[in-house]
MARDOVO-697694 format. One record per residue (C-alpha): y, x, z; residue in one letter. Coordinates in steps of 0.05 Angstrom, whole numbers, padded with zeros to 5 digits, always signed. Each point is the difference from the previous one (the first is absolute). Layout:
MARDOVO-697694
YXZA...
END
This chain:
MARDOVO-697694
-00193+00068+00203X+00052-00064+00009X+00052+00058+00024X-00015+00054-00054X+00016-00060-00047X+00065-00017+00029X+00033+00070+00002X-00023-00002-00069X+00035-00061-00014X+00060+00019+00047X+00006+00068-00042X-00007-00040-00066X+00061-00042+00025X+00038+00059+00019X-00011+00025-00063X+00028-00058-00040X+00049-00009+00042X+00027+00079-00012X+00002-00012-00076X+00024-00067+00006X+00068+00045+00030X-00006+00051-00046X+00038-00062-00054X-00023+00000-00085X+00003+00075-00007X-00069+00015+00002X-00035-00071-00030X-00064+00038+00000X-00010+00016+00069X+00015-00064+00028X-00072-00028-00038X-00053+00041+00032X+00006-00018+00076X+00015-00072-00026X-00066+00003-00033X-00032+00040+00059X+00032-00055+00038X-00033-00057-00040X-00059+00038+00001X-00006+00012+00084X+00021-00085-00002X-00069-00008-00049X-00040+00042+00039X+00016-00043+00066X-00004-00060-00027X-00073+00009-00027X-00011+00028+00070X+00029-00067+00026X-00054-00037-00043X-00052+00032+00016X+00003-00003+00080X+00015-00076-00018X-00071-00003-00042X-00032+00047+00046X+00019-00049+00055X-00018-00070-00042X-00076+00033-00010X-00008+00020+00073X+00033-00062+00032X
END
């Protein structure tokens, strides 16, 4: 699951990155694997929280 999540994250990266190059020709492009991006970060992050409550109620 952990490595599923990081090719996602690696492809999301990728992705930026390749319209990051691309320069301010296409403005719109460059927002939706930024917010897929932000989106992946959320998703991992609530993850993160809750292994760290899952692991405060079993301790």
């Amino acid at each position: 699951m952990i490595l599923t999540k990081r090719n996602i994250f690696g492809e999301a990266l990728n992705m930026v990155h390749i319209n990051s190059s691309f320069g301010s020709e296409q403005p719109h492009t460059k927002k939706k694997p930024l917010a897929f991006y932000i989106f992946i970060m959320l998703g991992i992050f609530i993850l993160l929280n809750a292994v760290l409550i899952g692991l405060l109620f079993f301790r």
